[in-house]
Phi, psi and omega in degrees: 000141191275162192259159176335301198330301161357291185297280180349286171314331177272015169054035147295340195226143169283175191166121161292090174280139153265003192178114187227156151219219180299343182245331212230126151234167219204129193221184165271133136308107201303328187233101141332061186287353167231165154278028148215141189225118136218157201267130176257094193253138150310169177258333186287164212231096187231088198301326183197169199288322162323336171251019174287147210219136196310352207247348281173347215267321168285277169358292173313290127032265190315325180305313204262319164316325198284323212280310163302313169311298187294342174293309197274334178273011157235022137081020155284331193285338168301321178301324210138121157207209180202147177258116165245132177231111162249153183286081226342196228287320162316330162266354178120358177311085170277327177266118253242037239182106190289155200210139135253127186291129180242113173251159184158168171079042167164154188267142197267157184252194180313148183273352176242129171285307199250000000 
């Protein structure tokens, strides 16, 4: 069964996308934990950082690139932002669809409370 990301990506789900090319799309997070949120997805369907597979490695790659490019064309990369990737439940992973979180557009506080 395909994951939102999925959908997303087959333009089956709406999404305010900021950034796509042949591997990457990169949309706003409907629930915002910054004022700037957005989710940095492969197109390729990779369930959690645990299955990235050595032949992924340009991929990945390609992620972290996408990821600078959206810092500076929202005008973040100079302050400061921050990349979160979770891991199946323990780390907090809901959707099944390797992703990376880009926050930013305030200075952020700690990542653990407790």
């Amino acid at each position: 069964m395909a994951t939102i990301f999925t959908k997303i990506i087959n333009r089956e789900i709406p999404a305010t996308i900021v950034y796509e090319n042949d591997k990457v799309l990169a949309f706003k997070d409907i629930n915002p934990a910054a004022p700037i949120h957005i989710l940095v997805v492969p197109k390729k369907e990779i369930p959690t950082i645990n299955d990235i597979k050595p032949e992924d490695k340009e991929l990945i790659g390609e992620m972290y690139l996408a990821i600078g490019e959206i810092a500076r064309e929202l005008g973040i990369d100079k302050e400061g932002y921050r990349v979160i990737t979770n891991c199946n439940e323990y780390g907090g992973q809901e959707v099944f669809h390797l992703h990376f979180h880009l926050l930013g557009g305030k200075r952020l506080g700690a990542l653990l409370t407790d």
